[in-house]
MINU-475310 format. One record per atom (N, C-alpha, C): x, y, z. Coordinates in steps of 0.2 Angstrom, whole numbers, plus 5000, padded with zeros to 4 digits. Layout:
<nodes>
XYZ...
</nodes>
This chain:
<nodes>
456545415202457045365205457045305201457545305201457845215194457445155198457045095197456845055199457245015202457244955206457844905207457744865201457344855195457544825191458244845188458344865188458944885185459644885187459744865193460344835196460744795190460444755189460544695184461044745180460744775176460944785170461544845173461544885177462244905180462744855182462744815184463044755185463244735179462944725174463144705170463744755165463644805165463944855164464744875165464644855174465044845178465544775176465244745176465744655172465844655165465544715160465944735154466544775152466644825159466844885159467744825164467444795168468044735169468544695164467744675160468044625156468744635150468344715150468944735143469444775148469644775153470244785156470544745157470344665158470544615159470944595149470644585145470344605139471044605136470744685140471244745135472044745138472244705145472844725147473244685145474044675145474544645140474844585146475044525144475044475148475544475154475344485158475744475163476544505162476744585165477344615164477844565167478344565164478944565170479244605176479244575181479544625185480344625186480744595182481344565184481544565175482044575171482144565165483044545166482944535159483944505159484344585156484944585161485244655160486044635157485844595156486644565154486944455153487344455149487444395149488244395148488544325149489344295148489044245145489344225138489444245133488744335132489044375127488544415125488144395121487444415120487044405114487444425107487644385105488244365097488744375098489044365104489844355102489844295102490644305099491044265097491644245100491744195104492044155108492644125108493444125106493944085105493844025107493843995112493343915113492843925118492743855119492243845123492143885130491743915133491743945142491643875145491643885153491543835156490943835159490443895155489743905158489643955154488843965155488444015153488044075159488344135159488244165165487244195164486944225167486344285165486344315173486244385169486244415174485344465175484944445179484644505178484444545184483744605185483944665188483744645195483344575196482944565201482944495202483044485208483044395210482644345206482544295204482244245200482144195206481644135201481644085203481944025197482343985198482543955192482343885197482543825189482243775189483043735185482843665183483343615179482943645172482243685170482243675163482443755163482643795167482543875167483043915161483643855160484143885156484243815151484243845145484443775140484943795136485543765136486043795130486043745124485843765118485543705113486343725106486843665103487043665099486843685094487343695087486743695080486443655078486443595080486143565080485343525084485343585088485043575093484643515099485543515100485543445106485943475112485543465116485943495124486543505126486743585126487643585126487643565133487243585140487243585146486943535149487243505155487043435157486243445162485943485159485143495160484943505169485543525173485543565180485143605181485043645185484643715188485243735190485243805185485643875186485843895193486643885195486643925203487043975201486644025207486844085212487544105210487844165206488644155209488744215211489244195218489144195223489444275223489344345227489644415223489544445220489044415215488844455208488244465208488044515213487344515211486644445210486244495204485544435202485944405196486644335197486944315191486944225192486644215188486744145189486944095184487244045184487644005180487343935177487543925173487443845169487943845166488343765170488843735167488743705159489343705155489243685148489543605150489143575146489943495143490543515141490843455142491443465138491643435132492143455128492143465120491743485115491443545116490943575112491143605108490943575100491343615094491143665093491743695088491343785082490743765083490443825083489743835079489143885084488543905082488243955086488043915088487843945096487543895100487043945104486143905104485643965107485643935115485544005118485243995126484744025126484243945129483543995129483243965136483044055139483044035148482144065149482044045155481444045157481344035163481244095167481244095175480744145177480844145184479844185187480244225192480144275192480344345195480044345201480444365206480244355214479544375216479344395210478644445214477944395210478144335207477944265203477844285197477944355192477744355188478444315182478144265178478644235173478944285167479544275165480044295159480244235157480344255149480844215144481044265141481444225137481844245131482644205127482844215121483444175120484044235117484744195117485044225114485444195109486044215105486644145102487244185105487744165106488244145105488744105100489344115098489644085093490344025096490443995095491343975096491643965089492243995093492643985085492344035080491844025078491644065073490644065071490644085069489644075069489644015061489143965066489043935060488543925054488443895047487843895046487243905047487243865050486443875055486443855061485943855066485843865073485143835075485043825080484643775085483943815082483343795079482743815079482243825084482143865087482043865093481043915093480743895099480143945100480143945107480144005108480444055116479644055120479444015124478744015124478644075129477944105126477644175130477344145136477644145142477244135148476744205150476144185153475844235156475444245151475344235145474844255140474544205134474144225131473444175128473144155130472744105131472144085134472244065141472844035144473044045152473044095154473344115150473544195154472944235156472344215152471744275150471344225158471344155157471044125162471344135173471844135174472344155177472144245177472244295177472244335176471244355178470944305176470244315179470144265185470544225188470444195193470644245199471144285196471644335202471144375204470744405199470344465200469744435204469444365203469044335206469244335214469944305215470144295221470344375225469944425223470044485226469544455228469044485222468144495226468144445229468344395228467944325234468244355241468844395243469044425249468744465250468644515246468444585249467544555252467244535247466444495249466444445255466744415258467144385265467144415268467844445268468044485273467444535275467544595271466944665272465944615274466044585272465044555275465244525283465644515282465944475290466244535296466344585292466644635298465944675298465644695295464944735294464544695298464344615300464144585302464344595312465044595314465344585319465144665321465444725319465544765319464944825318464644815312464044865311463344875314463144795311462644785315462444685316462444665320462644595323461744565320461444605320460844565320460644525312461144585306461144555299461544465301461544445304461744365304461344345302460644375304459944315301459844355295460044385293459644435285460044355279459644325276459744295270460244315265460144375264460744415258461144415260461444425267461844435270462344385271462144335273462244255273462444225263462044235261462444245254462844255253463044325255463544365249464144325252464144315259464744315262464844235263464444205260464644125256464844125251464844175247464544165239465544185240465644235242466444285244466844205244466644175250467144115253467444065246466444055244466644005237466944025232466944095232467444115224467944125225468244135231468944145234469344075233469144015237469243945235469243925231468843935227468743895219469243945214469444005216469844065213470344035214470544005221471243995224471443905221471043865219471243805217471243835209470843855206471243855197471843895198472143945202472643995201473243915203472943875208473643855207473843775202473143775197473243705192473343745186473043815187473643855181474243885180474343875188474743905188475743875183475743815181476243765179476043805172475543795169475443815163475743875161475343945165475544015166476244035167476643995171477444015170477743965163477443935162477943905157477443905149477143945148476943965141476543875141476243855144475743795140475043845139474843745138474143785137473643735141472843765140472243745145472643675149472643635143472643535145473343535150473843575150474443555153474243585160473843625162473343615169473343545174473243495170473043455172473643385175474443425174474643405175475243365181475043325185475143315192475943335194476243315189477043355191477143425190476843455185476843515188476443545193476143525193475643525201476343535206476343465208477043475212477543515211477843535207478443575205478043655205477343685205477043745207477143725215476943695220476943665226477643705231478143675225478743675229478943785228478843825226479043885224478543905231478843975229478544045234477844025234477744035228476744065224476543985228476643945226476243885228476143875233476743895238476643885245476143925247476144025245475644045248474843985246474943995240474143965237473943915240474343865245473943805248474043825254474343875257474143905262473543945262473443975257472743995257472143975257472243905255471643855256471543835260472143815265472143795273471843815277471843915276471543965280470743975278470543945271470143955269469743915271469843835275469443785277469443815286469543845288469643855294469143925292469143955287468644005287467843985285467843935285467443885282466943885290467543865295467043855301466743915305467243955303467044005305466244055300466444055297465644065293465144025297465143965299464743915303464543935308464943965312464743995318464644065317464644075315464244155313463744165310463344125307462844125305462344055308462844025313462243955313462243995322462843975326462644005333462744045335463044115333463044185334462444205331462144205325461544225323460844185328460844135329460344125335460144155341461044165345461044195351460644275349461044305344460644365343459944385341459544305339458744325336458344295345458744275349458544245356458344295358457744305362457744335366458244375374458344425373458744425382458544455387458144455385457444495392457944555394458244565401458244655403458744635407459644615403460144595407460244675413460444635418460444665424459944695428459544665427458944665432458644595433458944565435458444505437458344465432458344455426458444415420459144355420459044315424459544275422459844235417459344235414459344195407459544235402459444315403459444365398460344365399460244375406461144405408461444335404461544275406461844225403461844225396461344235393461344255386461744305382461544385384462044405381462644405384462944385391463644345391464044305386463544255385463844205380463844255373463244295372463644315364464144365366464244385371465144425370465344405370465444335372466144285372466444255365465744235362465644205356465944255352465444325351465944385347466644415347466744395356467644415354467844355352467744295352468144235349467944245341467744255338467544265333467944325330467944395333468344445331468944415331469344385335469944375338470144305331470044255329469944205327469744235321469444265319469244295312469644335309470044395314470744435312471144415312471344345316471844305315471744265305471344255305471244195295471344265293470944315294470944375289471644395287472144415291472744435289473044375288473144335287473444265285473244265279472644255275472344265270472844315266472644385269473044425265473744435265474144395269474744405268475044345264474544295261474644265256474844305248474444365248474644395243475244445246475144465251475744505251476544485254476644415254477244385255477444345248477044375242477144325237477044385230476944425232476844495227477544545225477044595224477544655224477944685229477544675238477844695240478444675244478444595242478944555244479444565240479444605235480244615231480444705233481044725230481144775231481344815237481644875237481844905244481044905250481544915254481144915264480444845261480744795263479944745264479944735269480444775274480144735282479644785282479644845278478944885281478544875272478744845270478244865263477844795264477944745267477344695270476944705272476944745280476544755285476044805282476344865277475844915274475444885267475444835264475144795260474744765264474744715268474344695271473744745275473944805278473744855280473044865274473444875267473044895260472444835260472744785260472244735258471744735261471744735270471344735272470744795274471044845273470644905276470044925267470344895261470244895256469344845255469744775258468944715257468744755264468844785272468144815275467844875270468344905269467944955263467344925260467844915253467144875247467044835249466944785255466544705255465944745260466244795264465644815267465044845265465344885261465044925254464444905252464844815248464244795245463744755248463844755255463344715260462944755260463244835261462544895263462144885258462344915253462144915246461644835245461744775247461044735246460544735251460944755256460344775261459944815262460244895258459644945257459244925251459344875248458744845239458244815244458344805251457944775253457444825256456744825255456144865258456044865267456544805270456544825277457044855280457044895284457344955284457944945287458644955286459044945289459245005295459444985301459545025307459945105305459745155306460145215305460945215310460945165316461445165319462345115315461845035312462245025308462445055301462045095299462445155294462845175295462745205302463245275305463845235307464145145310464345145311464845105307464745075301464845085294465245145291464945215291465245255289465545265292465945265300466445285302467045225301466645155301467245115297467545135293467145135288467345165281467645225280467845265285468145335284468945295288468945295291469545265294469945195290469545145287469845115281470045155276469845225273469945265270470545295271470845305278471245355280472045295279472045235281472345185280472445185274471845175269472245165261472445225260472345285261472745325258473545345262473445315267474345305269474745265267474345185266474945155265474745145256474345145253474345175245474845225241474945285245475345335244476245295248476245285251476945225249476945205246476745125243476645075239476845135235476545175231476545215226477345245225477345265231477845295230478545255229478445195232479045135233479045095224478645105222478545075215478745115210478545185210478845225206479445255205479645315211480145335214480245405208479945425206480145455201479545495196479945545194479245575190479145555184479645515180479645495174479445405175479345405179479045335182478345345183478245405185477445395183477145415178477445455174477045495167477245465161477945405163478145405155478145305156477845285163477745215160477045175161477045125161476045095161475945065168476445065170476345065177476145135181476245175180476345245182475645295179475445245172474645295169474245245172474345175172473645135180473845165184474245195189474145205194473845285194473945325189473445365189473045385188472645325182471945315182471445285190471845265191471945215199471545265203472045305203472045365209471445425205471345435200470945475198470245425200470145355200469445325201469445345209469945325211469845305220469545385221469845455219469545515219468845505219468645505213467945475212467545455217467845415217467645345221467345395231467945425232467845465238467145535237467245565233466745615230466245575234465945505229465445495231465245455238465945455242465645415248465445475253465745535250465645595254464845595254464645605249463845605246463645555252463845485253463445455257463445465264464045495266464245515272463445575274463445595270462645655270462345635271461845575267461445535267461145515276462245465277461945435282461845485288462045535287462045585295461545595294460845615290460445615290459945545292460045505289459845455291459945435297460345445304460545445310460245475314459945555311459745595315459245565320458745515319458145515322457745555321457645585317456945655317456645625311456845585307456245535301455945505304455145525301454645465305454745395301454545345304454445255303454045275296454545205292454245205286453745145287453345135282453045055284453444995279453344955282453744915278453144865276453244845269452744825265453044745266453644715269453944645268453544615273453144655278452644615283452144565279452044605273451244595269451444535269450744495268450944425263451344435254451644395256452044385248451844345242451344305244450944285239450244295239449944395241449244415239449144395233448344385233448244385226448244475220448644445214448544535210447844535209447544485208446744505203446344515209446444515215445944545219445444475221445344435219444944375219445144335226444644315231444644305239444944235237444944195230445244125230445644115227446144195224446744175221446444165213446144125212445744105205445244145200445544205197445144215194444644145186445044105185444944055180444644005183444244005191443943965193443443925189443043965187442343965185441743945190441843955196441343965201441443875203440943875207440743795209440843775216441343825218441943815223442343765223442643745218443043665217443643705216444243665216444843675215444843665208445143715204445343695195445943705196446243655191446943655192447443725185447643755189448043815186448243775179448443825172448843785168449543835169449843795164450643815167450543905164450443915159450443995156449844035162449544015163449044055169449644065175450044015178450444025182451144085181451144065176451744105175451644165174450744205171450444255172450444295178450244225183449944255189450644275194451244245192451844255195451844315194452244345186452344415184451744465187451244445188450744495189450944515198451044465200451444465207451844515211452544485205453244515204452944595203452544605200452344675197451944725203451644705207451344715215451844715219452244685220452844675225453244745223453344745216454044775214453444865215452844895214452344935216452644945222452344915227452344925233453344935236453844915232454444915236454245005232454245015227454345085225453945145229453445125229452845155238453245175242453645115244454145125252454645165249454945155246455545185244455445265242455045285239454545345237454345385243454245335248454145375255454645385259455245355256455745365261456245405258456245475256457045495252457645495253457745495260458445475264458745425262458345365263458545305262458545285254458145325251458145315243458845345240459045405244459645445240460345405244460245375249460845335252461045285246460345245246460645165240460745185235460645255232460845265225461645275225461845325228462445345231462945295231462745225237463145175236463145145231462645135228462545095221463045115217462945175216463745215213464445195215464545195224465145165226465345115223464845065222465044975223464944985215464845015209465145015203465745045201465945085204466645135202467145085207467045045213467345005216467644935213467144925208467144875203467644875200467644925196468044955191468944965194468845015198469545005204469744935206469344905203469644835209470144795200469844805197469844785191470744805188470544875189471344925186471944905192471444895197472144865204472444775202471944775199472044685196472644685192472544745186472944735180473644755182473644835188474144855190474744795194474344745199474844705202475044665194474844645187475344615184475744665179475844695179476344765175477144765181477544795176478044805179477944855184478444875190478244925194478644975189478645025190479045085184479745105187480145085195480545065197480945025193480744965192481144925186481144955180480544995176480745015169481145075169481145095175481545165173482245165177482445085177483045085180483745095176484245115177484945145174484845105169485445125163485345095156486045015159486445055165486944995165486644915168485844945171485544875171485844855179486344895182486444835188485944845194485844785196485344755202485544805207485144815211485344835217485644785223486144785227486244775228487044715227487144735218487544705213488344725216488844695215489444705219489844685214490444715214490844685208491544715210492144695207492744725206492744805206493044845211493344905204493744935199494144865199494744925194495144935195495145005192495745055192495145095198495345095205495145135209495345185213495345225216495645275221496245235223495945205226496645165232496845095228497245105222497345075220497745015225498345055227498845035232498544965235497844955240497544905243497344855240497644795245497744755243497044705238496444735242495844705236495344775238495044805233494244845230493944825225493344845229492644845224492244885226491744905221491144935219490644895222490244925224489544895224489044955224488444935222487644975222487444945225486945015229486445005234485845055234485345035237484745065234484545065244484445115246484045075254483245085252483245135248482345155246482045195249482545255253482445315256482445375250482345425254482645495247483445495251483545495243484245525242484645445245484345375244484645325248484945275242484945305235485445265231486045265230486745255228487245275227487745205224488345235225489045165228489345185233489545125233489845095238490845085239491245105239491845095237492245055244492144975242492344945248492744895247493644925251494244895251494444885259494744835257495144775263495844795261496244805266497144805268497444755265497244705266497544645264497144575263497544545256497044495254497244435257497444445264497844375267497444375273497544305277496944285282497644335288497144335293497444375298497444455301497644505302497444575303497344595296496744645295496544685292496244715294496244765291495344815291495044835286494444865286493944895280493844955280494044995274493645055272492945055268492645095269492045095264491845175263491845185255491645255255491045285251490545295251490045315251489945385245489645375238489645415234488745405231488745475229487945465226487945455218487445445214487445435207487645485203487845535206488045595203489045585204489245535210489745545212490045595217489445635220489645685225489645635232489945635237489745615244489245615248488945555250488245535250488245505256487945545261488145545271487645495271487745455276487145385278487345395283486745355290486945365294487045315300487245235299487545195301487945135295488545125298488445055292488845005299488644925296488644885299488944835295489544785297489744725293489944675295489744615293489844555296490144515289490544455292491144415290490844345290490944325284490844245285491244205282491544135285491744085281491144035279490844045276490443955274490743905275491343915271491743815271491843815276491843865281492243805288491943835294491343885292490743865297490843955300491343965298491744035303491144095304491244115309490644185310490044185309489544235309489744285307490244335313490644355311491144425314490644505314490344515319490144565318490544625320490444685315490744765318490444825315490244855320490044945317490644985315490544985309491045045307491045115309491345145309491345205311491645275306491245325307491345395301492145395303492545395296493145435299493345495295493545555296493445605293494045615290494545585292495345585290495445555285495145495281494945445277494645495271494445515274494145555267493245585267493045625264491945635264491645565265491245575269490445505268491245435268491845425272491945385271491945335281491945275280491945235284492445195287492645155293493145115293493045055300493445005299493344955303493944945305494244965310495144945311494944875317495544875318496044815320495344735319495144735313494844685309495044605310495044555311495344505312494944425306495344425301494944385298495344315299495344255303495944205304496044155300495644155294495644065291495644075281495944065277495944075271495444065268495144085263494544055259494144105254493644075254492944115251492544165256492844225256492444245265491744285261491444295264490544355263490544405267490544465263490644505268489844535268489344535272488644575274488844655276488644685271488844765271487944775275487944805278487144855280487144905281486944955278487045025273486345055277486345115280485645145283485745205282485145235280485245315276484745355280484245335284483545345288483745315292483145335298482745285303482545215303482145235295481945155291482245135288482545185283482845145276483445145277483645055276484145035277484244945271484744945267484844885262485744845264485844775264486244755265486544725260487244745258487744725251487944665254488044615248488344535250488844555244489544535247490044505242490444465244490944435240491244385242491844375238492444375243493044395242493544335245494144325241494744285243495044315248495444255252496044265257496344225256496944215256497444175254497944145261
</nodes>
């Protein structure tokens, strides 16, 4: 049997085996990329636009520096605004140019953070009139990589564990066994969790200014991007995260200062006549359902800090792909954070209870059964595809992912064994050597002093005899824990086991690290024409020509078989009776049956509606086609029409466009 000397050096193995995944992974992907621009990357322009358009596949966050259009000379064509929204077109947004802008190439160089916070840049040129000699000198900064990116990127992976180590010591505490309050390791780890998580969550948000906008370490420290990280998504969760985290702050206080007393008090023999005992353990069920109650409450607030501000927050169904991430998060840290409670509480020679094992391992089966349901969505919502898993790096982490978690269960099975054996009660009491005194003497000498030299007088140690007589100590303690443990094979073969868990767990947490900053493969394996989900545009030359306005639009709900277009035409481009058809095709262009759709009418300028109506299947119209008759739009202008598209039970996405009436 391997020593507990050795932990260490596994551990350390364990933080090399991170390091070079951290290391070895590419800065932060983009989950959102540019699919298109007005002007094109090189054309050439007869005069000047009235703007510079970008279009990309997934929502952004933009800024006044997010878009720059720079002269040949490289002096500002655009009066230095923040990019807006136009209005119909998708993920498209605009920057006005100046006015009287000569011949010549002119570069746009844009830098924005993708709804799910990871950052993208990039530039392009443009010509007017003609391409000139030369053009704006430009350096496109790499957000998310270098030394921020490397530091940022270990902050994240820090601000797991400090969860999983919180959370999981804290519910193993509540739920396992109540008495580990007063176990000192115990107490540790799940301070040790709290402070890495905090001290995790303040650098993620002073590097954060840096990490989107390609600086470096020193521009950390700068108080307006402080504020300008503050005001976005990502910022908002992170000082909510702190908020929850001083609030879990008190609550560790009371879990280990007055829960953990109540439980080392005596309670004499509630319900017989102990009224001291009955009052007691009253007060600790009170205390522990305010504590479970109050602790579930910060616990899911916590993690829905990542999961209102992640992956799951973008993309098809997040009214269910939130609640199942959070799901993930949590069932993940009771897993591993409980894990590695056990795991330092079997290195210890005093014997932990075979009931808080047994009750552990039914946690941990059931947190199991949880990750692997809402896991296998996640997965399946990010890939969608079998060339999304085999041919991108999203899709070869996700199955080295699932090949560790594999693993990773193998062996929790192994300890599933262990513990049923260890529950049994037919293993006789082991001794526990932690009773001994801890500072006997190694040399056997009744005064501790073999270097006395008799007298009976006190000689004073020199510092090398002490540090002899320490090791010599360590070396008797570390004997006697091997003794216990030699006698006990059950409980020898359980902490090996887990020891295993909480390395291959290591590892997984690391590969899940890298995984939330890579593209999903849903984005890389999207159509070559680039459009958004969601993107609405003109049709053309359409079936019905005849009607008075058509358009195209693409829609995704994120069901099987839930992608397609949309062919949606209005009677009349004039305020007053209309109605809407809408017809429903798949990406093949065969008819693509859904099974409600819903539309609502708005004026913004003048405050109108929303006009709501279920459309209804007409057969007479034509396959998979829709209609809204006797329609009533009353006032001219800029209307929005909300399309909601449901193909499932669940899966359902809503088309925005926006259309004249005259």
């Amino acid at each position: 049997m391997r020593s507990l000397a050795t932990a260490p050096r596994l551990l350390a193995t364990a933080l090399a085996a991170v390091a070079l995944l951290l290391l070895g992974a590419p800065s932060a992907a983009a989950h959102a990329s540019l699919s298109g621009s007005d002007p094109e990357d090189g054309a050439v322009v007869p005069q000047a636009p009235a703007e510079v358009r970008l279009t990309f596949t997934e929502e952004v966050a933009v800024s006044a520096e997010s878009v720059r259009v720079l002269d040949p000379d490289g002096n500002r064509a655009d009066p230095g605004a923040a990019p807006g929204r136009v209005p119909g077109e998708g993920f498209t947004y605009a920057v006005p140019l100046l006015d009287g802008l000569g011949d010549g190439t002119y570069t746009v160089v844009w830098q924005v953070v993708s709804a799910d916070s990871h950052p993208i840049s990039g530039a392009f040129t443009f010509s007017i009139g003609a391409a000139s000699e030369r053009a704006a000198e430009v350096t496109v900064p790499e957000p998310g990589g270098g030394t921020v990116g490397l530091l940022y990127d270990t902050a994240r992976y820090a601000a797991y564990t400090g969860f999983l180590l919180l959370l999981g010591g804290s519910v193993f505490v509540l739920a396992c066994w109540p008495a580990a309050a007063r176990v000192r390791v115990v107490q540790r780890l799940v301070v040790t969790g709290w402070s890495i998580l905090t001290a995790a969550t303040i650098a993620l948000l002073w590097l954060r200014h840096p990490y989107t906008t390609g600086g470096g370490p020193a521009d950390a420290a700068s108080l307006s991007g402080l504020q300008a990280v503050l005001e976005t998504k990502t910022g908002t969760a992170l000082a909510s995260r702190l908020i929850l985290l001083a609030a879990a702050g008190l609550f560790i206080a009371v879990l280990f200062g007055t829960y953990a007393r109540l439980n080392s008090a005596g309670t004499g023999a509630p319900g017989r006549g102990d009224e001291k005992g009955d009052a007691t353990a009253a007060r600790r069920r009170d205390l522990r359902f305010g504590l479970v109650a109050g602790g579930g409450i910060l616990a899911i607030g916590i993690a829905a800090t990542w999961s209102l501000s992640e992956h799951a927050s973008t993309g098809p169904q997040r009214a269910l792909a939130v609640p199942a991430d959070l799901l993930h998060l949590l069932a993940v840290a009771v897993w591993l954070g409980g894990l590695a409670t056990l795991l330092l509480l079997l290195r210890r020679t005093r014997p932990v209870p075979g009931e808080a094992v047994r009750r552990f391992s039914a946690l941990a089966f059931g947190s199991v059964l949880v990750l692997a349901a809402t896991g296998l969505y996640q997965s399946w919502r990010q890939v969608r595809s079998w060339e999304g898993l085999t041919g991108t790096e999203y899709g070869t982490l996700l199955l080295l992912k699932t090949g560790l978690v594999a693993l990773l269960l193998a062996v929790a099975w192994l300890s599933r064994r262990w513990t049923a054996r260890l529950a049994d009660g037919s293993r006789p009491a082991q001794p526990d050597p932690d009773t001994e005194p801890a500072d006997a003497d190694p040399d056997g000498d009744a005064d501790g002093d073999a270097d006395a030299g008799g007298g009976g007088g006190a000689v004073a140690v020199t510092p090398e005899r002490a540090a002899q007589l320490a090791r010599q100590q360590a070396a008797v303690r570390e004997a006697r824990r091997r003794k216990v443990l030699a006698a006990d094979p059950v409980r020898a073969g359980l902490r090996r086991s887990v020891r295993t868990e909480a390395l291959i767990a290591v590892v997984v947490l690391a590969v899940t690290t890298v995984l939330t900053g890579t593209a999903p493969a849903r984005t890389e394996t999207a159509g070559p024409d680039g459009n958004p989900p969601s993107a609405a545009g003109p049709a053309g030359d359409s079936p019905a020509a005849g009607l008075s306005l058509s358009y195209w639009a693409y829609f995704d709900t994120g069901g099987p078989d839930g992608a397609g277009n949309a062919r949606i035409e209005l009677d009349s481009a004039a305020a007053g009776d209309n109605g809407l058809l809408v017809a429903f095709t798949d990406e093949s262009g065969e008819p693509l049956r859904v099974a409600e759709v819903r539309a609502a009418f708005t004026l913004p300028a003048e405050e109108v509606g929303p006009l709501r109506h279920a459309a209804e299947r007409s057969a007479e119209a034509g396959p998979e086609t829709w209609t809204v008759e006797e329609l009533v739009l009353p006032r001219p202008g800029e209307w929005e029409l909300d399309l909601t598209i449901r193909t499932s039970e669940i899966d359902q996405v809503t088309v925005t466009l926006t259309f004249p009436l005259g």
